[in-house]
Structure formats: C-alpha cells, structure tokens
PDB file of N, CA, C, O and CB in Angstrom:
ATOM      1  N   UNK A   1    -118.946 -37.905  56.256  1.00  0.00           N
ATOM      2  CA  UNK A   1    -120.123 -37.202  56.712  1.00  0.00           C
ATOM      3  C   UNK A   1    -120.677 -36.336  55.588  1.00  0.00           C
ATOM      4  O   UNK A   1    -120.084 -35.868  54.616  1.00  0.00           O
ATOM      5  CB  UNK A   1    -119.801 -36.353  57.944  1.00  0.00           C
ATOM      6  N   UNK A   2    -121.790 -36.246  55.903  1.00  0.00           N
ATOM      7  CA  UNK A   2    -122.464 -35.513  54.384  1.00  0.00           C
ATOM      8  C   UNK A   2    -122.317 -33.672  54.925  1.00  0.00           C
ATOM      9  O   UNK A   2    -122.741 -32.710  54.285  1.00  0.00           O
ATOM     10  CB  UNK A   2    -124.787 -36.175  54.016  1.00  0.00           C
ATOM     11  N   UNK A   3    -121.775 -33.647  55.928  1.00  0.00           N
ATOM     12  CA  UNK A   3    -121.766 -32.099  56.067  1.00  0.00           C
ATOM     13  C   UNK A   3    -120.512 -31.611  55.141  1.00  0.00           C
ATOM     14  O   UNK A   3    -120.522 -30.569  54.484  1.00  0.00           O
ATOM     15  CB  UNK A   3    -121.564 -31.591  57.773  1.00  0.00           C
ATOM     16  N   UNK A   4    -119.579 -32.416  55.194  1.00  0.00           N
ATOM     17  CA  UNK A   4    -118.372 -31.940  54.443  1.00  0.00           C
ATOM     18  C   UNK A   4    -118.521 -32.040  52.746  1.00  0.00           C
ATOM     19  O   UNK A   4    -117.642 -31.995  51.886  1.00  0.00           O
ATOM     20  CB  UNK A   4    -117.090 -32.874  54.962  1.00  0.00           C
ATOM     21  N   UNK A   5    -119.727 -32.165  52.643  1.00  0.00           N
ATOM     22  CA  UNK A   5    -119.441 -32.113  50.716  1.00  0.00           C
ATOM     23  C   UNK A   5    -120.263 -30.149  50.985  1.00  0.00           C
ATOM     24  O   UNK A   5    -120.430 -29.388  50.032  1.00  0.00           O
ATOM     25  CB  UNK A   5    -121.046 -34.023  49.124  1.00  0.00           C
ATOM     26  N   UNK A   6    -120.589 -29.816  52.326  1.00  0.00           N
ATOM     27  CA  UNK A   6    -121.308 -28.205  52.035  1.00  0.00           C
ATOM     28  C   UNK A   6    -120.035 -27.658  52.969  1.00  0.00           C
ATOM     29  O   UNK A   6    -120.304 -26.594  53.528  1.00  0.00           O
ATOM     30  CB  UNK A   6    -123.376 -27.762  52.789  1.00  0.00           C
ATOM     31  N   UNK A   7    -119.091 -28.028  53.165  1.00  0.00           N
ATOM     32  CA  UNK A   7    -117.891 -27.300  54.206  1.00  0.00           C
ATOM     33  C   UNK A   7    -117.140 -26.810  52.958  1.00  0.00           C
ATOM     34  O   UNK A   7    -116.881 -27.486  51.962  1.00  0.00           O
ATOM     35  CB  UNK A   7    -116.788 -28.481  55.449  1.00  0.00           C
ATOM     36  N   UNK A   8    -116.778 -25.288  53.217  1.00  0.00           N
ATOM     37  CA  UNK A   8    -115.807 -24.500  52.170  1.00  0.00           C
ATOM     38  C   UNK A   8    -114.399 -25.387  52.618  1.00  0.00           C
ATOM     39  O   UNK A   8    -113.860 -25.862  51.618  1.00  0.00           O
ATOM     40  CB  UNK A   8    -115.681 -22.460  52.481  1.00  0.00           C
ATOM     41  N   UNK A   9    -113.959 -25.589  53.413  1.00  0.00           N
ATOM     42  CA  UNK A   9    -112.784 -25.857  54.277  1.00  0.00           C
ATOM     43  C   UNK A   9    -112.569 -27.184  53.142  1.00  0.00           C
ATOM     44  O   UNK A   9    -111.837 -27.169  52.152  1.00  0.00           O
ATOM     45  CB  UNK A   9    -113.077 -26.177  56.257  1.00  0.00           C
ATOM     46  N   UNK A  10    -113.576 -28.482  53.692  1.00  0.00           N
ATOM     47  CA  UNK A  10    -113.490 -29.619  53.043  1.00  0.00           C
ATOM     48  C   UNK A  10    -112.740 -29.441  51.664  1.00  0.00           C
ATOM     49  O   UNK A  10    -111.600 -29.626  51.237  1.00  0.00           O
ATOM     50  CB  UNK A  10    -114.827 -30.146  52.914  1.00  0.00           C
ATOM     51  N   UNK A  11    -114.216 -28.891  51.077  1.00  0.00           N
ATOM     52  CA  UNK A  11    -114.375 -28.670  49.015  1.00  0.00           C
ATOM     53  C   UNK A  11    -112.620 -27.683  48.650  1.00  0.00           C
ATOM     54  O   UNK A  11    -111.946 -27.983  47.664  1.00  0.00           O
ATOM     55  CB  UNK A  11    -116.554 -26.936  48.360  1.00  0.00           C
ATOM     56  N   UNK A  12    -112.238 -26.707  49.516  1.00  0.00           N
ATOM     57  CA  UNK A  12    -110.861 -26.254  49.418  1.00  0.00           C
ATOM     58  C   UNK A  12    -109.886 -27.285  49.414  1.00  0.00           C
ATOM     59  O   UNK A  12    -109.051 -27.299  48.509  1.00  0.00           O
ATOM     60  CB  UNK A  12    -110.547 -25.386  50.448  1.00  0.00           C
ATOM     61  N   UNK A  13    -109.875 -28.371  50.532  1.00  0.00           N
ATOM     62  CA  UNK A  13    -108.753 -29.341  50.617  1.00  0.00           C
ATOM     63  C   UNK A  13    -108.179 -30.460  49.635  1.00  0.00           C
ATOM     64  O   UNK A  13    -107.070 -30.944  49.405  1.00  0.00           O
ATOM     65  CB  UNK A  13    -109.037 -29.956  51.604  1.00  0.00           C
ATOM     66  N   UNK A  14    -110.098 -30.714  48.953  1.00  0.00           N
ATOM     67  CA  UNK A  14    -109.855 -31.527  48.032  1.00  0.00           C
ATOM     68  C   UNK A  14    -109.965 -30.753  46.441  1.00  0.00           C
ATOM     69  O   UNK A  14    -110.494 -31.135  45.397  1.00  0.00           O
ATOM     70  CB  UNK A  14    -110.828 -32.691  48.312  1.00  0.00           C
ATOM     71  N   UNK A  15    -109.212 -29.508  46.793  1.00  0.00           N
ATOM     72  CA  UNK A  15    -108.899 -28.593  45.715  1.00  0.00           C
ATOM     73  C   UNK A  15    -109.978 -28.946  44.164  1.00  0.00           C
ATOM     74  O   UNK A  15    -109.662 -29.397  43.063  1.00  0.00           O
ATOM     75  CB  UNK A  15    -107.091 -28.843  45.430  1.00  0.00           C
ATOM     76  N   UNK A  16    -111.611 -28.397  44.856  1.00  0.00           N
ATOM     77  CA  UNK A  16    -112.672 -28.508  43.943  1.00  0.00           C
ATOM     78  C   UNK A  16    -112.621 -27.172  43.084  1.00  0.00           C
ATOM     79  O   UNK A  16    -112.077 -26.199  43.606  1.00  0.00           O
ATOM     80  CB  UNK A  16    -114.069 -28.735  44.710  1.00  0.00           C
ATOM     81  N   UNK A  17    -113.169 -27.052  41.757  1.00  0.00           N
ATOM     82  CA  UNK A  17    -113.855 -25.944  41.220  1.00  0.00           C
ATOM     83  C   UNK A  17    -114.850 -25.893  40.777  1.00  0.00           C
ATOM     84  O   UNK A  17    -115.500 -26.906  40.517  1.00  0.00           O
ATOM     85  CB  UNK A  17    -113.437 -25.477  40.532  1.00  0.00           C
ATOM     86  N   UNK A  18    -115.287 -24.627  40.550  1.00  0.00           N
ATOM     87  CA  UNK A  18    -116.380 -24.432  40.324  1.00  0.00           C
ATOM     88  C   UNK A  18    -117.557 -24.825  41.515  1.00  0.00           C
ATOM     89  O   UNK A  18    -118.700 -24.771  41.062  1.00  0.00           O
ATOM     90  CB  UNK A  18    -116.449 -25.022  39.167  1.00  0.00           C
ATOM     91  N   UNK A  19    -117.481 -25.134  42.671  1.00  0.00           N
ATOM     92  CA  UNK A  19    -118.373 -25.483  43.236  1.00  0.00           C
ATOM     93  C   UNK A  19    -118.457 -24.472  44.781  1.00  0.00           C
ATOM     94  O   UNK A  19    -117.333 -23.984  44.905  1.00  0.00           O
ATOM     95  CB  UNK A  19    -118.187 -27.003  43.264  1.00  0.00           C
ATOM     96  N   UNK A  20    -119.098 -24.142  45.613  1.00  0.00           N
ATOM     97  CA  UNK A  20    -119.324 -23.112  46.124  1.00  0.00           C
ATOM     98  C   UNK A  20    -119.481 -24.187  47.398  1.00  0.00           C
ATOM     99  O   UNK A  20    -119.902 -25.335  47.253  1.00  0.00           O
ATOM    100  CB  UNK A  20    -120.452 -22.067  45.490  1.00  0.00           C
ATOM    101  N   UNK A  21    -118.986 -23.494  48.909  1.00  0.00           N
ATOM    102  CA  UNK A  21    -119.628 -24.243  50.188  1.00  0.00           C
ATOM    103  C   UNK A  21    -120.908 -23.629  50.779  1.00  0.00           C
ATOM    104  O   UNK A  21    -120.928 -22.404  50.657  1.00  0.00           O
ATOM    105  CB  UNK A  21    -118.584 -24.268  51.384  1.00  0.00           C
ATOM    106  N   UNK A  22    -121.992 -24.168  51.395  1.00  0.00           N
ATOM    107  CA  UNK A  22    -122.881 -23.593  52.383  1.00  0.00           C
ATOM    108  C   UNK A  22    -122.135 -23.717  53.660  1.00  0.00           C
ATOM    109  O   UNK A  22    -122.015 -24.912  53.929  1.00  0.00           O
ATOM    110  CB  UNK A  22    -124.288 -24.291  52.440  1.00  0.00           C
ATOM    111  N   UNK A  23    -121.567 -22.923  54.586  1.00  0.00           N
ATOM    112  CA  UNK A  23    -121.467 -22.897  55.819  1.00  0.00           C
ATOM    113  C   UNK A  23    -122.752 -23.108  56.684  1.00  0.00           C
ATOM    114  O   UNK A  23    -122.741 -23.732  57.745  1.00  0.00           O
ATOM    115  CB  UNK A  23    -120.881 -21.795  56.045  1.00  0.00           C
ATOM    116  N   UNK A  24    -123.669 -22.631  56.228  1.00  0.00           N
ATOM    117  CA  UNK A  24    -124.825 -22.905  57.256  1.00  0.00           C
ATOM    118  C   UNK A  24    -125.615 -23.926  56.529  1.00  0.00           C
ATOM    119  O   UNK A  24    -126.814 -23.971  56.802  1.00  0.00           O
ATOM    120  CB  UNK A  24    -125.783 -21.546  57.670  1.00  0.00           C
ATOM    121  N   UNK A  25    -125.274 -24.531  55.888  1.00  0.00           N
ATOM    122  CA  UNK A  25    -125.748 -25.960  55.633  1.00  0.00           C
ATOM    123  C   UNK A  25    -125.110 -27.355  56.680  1.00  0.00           C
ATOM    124  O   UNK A  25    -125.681 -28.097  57.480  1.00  0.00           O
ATOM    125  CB  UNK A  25    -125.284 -26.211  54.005  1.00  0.00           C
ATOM    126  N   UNK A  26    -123.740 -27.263  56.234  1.00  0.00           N
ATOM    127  CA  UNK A  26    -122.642 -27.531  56.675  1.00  0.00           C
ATOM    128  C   UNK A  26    -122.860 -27.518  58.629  1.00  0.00           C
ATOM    129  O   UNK A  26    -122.666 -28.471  59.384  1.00  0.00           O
ATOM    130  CB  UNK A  26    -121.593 -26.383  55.895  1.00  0.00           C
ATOM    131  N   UNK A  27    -123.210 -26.419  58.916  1.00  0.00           N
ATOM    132  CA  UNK A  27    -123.213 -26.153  60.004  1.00  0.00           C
ATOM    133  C   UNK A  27    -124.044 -27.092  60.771  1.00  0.00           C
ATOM    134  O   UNK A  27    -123.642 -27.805  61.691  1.00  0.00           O
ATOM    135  CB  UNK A  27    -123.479 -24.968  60.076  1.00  0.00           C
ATOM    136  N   UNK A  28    -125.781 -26.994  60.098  1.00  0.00           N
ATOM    137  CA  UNK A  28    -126.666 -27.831  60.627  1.00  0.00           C
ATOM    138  C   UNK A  28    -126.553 -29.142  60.106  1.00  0.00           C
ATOM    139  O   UNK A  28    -127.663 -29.672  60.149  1.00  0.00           O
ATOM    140  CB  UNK A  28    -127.889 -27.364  60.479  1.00  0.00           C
ATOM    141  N   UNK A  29    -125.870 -29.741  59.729  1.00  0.00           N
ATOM    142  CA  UNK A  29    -125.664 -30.869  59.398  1.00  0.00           C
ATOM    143  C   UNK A  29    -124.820 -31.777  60.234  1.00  0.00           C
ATOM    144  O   UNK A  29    -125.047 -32.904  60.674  1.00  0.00           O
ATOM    145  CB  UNK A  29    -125.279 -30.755  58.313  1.00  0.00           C
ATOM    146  N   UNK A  30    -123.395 -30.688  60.373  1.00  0.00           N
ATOM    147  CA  UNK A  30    -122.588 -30.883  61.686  1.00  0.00           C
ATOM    148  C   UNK A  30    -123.480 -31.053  63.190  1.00  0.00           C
ATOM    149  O   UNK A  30    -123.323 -31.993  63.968  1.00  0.00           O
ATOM    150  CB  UNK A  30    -121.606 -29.512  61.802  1.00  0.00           C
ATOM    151  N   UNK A  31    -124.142 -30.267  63.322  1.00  0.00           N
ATOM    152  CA  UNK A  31    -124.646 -30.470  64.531  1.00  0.00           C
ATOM    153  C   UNK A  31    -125.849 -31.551  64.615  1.00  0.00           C
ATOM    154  O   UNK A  31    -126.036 -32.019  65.738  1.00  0.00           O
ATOM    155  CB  UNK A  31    -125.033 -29.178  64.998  1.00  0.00           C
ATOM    156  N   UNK A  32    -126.786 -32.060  63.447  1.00  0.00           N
ATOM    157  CA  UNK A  32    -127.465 -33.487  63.718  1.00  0.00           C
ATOM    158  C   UNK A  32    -126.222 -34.565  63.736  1.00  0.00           C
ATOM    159  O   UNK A  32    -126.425 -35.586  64.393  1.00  0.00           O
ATOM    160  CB  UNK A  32    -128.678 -33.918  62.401  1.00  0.00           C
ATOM    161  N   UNK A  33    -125.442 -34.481  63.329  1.00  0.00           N
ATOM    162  CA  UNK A  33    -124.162 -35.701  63.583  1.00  0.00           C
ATOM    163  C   UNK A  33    -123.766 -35.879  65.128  1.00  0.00           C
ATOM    164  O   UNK A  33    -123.799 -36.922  65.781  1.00  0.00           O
ATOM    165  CB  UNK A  33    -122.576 -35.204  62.745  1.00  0.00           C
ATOM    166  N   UNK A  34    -123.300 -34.311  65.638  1.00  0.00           N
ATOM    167  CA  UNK A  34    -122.767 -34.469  66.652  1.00  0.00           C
ATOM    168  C   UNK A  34    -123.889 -34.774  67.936  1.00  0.00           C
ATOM    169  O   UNK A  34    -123.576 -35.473  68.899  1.00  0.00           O
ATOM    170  CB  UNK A  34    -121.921 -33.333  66.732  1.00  0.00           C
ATOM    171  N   UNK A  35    -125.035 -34.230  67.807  1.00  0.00           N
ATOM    172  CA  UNK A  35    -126.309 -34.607  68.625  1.00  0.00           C
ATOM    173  C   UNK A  35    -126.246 -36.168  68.253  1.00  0.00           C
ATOM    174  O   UNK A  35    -126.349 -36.803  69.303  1.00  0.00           O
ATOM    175  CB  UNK A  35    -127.891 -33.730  68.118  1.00  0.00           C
ATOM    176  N   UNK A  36    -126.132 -36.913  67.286  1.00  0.00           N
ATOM    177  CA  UNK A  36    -126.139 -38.557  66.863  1.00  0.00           C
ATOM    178  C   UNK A  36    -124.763 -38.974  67.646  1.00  0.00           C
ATOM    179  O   UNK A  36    -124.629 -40.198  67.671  1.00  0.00           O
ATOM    180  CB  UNK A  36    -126.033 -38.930  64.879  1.00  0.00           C
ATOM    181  N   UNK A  37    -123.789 -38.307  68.243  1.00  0.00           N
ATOM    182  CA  UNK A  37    -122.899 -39.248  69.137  1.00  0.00           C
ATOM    183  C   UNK A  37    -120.977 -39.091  68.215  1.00  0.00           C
ATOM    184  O   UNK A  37    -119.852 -39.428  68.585  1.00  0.00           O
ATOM    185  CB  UNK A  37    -123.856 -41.346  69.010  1.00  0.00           C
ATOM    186  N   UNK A  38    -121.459 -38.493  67.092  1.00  0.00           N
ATOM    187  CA  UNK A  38    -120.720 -38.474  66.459  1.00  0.00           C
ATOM    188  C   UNK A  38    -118.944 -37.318  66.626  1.00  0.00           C
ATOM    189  O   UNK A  38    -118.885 -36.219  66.074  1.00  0.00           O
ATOM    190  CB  UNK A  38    -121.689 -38.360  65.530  1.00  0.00           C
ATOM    191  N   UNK A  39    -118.059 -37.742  67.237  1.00  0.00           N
ATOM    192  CA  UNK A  39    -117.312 -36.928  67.786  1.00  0.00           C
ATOM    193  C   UNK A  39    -116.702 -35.809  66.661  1.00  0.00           C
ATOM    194  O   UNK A  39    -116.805 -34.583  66.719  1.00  0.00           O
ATOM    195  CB  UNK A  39    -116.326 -37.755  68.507  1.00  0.00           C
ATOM    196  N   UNK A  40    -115.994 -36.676  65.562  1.00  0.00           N
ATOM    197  CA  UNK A  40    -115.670 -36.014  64.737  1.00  0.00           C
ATOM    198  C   UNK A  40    -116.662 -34.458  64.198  1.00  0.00           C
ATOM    199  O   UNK A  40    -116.312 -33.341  63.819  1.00  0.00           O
ATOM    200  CB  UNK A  40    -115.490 -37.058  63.882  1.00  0.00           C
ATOM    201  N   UNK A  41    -117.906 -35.071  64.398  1.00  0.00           N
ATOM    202  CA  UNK A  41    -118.572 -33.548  63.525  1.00  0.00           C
ATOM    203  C   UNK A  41    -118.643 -32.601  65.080  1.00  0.00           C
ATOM    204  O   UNK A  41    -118.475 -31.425  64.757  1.00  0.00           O
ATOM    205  CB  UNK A  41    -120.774 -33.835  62.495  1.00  0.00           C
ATOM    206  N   UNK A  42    -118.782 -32.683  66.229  1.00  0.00           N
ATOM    207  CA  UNK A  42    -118.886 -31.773  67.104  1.00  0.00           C
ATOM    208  C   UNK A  42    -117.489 -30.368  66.513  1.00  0.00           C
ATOM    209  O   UNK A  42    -117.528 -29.154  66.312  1.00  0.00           O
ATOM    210  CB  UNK A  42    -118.671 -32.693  68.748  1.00  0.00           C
ATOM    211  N   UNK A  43    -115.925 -31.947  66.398  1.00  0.00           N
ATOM    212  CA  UNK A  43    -114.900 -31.055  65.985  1.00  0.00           C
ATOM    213  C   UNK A  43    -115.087 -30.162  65.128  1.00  0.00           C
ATOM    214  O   UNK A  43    -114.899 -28.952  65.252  1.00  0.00           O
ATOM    215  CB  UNK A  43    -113.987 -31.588  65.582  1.00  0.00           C
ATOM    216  N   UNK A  44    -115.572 -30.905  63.981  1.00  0.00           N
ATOM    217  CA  UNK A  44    -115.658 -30.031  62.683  1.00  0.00           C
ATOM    218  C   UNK A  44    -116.615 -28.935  62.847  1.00  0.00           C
ATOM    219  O   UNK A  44    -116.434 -28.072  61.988  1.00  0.00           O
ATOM    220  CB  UNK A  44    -116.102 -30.858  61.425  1.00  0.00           C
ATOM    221  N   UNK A  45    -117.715 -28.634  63.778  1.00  0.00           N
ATOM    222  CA  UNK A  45    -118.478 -27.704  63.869  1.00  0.00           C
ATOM    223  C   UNK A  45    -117.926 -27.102  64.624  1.00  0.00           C
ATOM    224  O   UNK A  45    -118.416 -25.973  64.631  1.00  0.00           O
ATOM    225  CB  UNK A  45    -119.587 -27.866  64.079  1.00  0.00           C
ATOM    226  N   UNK A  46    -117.212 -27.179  65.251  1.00  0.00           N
ATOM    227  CA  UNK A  46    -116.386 -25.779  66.392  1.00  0.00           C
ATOM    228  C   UNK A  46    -115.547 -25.149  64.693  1.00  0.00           C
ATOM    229  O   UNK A  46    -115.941 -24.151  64.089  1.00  0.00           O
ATOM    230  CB  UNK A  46    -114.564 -26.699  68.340  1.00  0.00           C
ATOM    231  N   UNK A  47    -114.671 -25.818  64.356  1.00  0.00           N
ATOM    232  CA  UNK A  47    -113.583 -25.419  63.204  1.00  0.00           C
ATOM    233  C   UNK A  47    -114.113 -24.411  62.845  1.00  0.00           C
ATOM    234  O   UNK A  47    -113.781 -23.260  63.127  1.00  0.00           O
ATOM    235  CB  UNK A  47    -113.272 -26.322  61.982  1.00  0.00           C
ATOM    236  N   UNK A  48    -115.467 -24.966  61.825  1.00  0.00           N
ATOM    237  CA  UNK A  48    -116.430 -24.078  61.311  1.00  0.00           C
ATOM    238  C   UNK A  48    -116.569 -23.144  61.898  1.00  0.00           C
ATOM    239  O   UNK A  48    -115.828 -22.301  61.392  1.00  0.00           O
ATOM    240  CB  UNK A  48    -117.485 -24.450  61.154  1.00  0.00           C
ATOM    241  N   UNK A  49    -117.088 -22.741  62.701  1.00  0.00           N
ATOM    242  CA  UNK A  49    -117.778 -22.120  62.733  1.00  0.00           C
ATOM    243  C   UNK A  49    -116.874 -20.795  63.804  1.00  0.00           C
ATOM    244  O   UNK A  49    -117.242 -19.695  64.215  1.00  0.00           O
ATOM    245  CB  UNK A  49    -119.022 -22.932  63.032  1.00  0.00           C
ATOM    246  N   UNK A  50    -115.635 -21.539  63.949  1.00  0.00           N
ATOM    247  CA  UNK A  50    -114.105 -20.368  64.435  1.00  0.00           C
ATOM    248  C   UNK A  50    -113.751 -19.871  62.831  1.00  0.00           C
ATOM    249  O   UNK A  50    -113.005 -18.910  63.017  1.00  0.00           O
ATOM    250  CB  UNK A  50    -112.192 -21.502  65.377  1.00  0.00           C
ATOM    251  N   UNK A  51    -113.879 -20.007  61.646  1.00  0.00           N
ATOM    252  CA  UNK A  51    -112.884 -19.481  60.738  1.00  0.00           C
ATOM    253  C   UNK A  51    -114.458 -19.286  59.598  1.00  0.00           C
ATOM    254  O   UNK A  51    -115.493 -19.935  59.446  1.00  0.00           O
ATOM    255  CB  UNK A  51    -111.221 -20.784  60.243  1.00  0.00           C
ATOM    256  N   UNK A  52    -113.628 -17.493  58.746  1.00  0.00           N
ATOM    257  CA  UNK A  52    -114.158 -17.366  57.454  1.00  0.00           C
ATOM    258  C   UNK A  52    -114.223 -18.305  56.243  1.00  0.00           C
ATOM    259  O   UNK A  52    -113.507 -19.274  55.992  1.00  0.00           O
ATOM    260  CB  UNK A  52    -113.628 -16.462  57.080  1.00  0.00           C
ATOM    261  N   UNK A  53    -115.097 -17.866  55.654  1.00  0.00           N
ATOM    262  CA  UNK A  53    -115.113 -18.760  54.198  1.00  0.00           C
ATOM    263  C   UNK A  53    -114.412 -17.619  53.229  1.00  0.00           C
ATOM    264  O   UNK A  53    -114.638 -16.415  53.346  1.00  0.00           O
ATOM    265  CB  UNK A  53    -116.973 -19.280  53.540  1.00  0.00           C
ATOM    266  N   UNK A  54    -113.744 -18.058  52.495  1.00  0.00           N
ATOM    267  CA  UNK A  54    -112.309 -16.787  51.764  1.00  0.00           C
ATOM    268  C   UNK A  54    -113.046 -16.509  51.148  1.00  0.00           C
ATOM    269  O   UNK A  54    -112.403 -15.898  50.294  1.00  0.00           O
ATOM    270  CB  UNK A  54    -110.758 -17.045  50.904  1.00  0.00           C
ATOM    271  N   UNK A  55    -114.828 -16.429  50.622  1.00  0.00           N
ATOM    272  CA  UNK A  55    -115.042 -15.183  49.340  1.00  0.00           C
ATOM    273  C   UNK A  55    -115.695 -14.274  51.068  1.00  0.00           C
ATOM    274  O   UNK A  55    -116.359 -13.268  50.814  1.00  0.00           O
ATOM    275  CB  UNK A  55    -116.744 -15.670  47.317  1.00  0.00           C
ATOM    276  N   UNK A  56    -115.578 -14.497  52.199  1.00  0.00           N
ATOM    277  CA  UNK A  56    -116.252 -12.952  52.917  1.00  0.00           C
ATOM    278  C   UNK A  56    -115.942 -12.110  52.745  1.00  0.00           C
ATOM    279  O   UNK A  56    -114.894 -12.120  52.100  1.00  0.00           O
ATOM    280  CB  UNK A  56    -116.295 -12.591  54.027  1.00  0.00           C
ATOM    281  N   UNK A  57    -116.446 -10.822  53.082  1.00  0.00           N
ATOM    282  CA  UNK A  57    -115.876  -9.540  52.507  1.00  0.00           C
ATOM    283  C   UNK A  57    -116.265  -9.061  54.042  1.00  0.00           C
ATOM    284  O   UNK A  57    -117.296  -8.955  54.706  1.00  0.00           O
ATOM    285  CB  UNK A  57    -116.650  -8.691  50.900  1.00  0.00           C
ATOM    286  N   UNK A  58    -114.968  -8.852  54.212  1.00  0.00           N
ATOM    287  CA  UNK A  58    -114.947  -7.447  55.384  1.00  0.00           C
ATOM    288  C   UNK A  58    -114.853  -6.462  55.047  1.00  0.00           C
ATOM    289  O   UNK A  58    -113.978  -6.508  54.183  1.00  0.00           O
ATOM    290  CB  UNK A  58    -114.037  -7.248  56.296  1.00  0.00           C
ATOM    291  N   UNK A  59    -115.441  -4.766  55.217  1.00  0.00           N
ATOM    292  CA  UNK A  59    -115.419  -3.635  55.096  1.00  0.00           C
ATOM    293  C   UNK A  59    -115.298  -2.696  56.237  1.00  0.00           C
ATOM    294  O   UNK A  59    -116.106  -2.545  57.153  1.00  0.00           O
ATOM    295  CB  UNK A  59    -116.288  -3.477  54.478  1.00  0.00           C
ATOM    296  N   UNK A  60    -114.335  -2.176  56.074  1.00  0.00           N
ATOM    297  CA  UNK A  60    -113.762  -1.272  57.157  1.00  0.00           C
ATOM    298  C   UNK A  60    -113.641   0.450  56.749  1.00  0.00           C
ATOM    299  O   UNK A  60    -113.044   1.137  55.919  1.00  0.00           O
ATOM    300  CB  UNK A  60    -112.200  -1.902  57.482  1.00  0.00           C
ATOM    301  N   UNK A  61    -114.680   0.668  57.979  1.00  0.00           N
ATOM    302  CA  UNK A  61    -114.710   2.430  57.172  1.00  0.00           C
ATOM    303  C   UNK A  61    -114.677   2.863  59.122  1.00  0.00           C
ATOM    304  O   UNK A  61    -114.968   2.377  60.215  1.00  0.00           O
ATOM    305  CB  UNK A  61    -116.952   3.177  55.702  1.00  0.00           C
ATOM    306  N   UNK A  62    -114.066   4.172  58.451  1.00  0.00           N
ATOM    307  CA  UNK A  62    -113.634   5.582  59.473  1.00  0.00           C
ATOM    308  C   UNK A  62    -114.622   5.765  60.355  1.00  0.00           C
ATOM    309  O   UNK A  62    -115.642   5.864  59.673  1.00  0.00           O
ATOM    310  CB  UNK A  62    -113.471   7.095  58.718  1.00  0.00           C
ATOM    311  N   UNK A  63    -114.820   5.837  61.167  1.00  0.00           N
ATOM    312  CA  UNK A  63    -116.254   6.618  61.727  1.00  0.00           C
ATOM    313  C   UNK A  63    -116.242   7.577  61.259  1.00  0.00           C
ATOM    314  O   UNK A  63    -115.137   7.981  60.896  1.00  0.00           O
ATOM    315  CB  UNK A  63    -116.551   6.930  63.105  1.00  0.00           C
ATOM    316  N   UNK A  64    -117.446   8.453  61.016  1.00  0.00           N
ATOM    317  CA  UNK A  64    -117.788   9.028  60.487  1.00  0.00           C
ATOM    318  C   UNK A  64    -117.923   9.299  58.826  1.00  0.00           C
ATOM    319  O   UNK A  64    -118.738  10.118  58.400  1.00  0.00           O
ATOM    320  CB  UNK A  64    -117.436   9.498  61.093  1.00  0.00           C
ATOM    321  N   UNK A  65    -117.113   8.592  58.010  1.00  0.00           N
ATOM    322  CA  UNK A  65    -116.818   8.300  56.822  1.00  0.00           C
ATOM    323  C   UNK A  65    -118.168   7.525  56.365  1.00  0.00           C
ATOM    324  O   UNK A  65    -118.720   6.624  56.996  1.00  0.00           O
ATOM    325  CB  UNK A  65    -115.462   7.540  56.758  1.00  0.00           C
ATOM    326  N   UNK A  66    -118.643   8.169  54.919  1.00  0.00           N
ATOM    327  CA  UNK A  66    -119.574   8.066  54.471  1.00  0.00           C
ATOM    328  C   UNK A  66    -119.386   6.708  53.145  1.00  0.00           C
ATOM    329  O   UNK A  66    -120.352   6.382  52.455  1.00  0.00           O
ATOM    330  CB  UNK A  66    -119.928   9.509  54.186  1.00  0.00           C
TER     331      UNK A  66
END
C-alpha cells in the first residue's frame, strides 16, 4: 500500500534513514484504501492512529508553573 512508504511505524521496521514519516499523510491514504474494501489498511489506520511517532514531544509543566 502506498500509505506505508508515509507510516513512521513502516519506514522504522524497515530500519530507514534519513527519511522522515507523514502520519497524516499516511493516515489519509489509509483511509481511501480502507473506504476501497481494503481490510488490511482499516487495520493499519486504527494502529496509527492509537500510537506516537518517537520524534513527539510531550511537555509536562506544574500548574501554575510558568
């Protein structure tokens, strides 16, 4: 499927560098597949779209902390 050359997950497995994923490429791509009948990408778009891509950055501050 052409969504998995923009899936971080994919491009990680087949241990790429230098190359970066679109999740929301990926995403809408997954979902014209799975609207086309296609079972596998429905899967792969739940996956997606349950798990981070490892460069996110979460930031966690105090309330009130400036």
């Amino acid at each position: 499927m052409m969504a998995e050359t923009y899936d971080w997950r994919m491009l990680r497995s087949i241990q790429t560098h230098g190359v970066r994923g679109d999740s929301k490429k990926a995403q809408e791509l997954y979902q014209l597949a799975a609207v086309a009948g296609i079972e596998k990408a429905r899967e792969q778009l739940e996956a997606l779209k349950s798990s981070s891509p490892p460069d996110a950055v979460v930031v966690w501050r105090r309330k009130g902390a400036t």
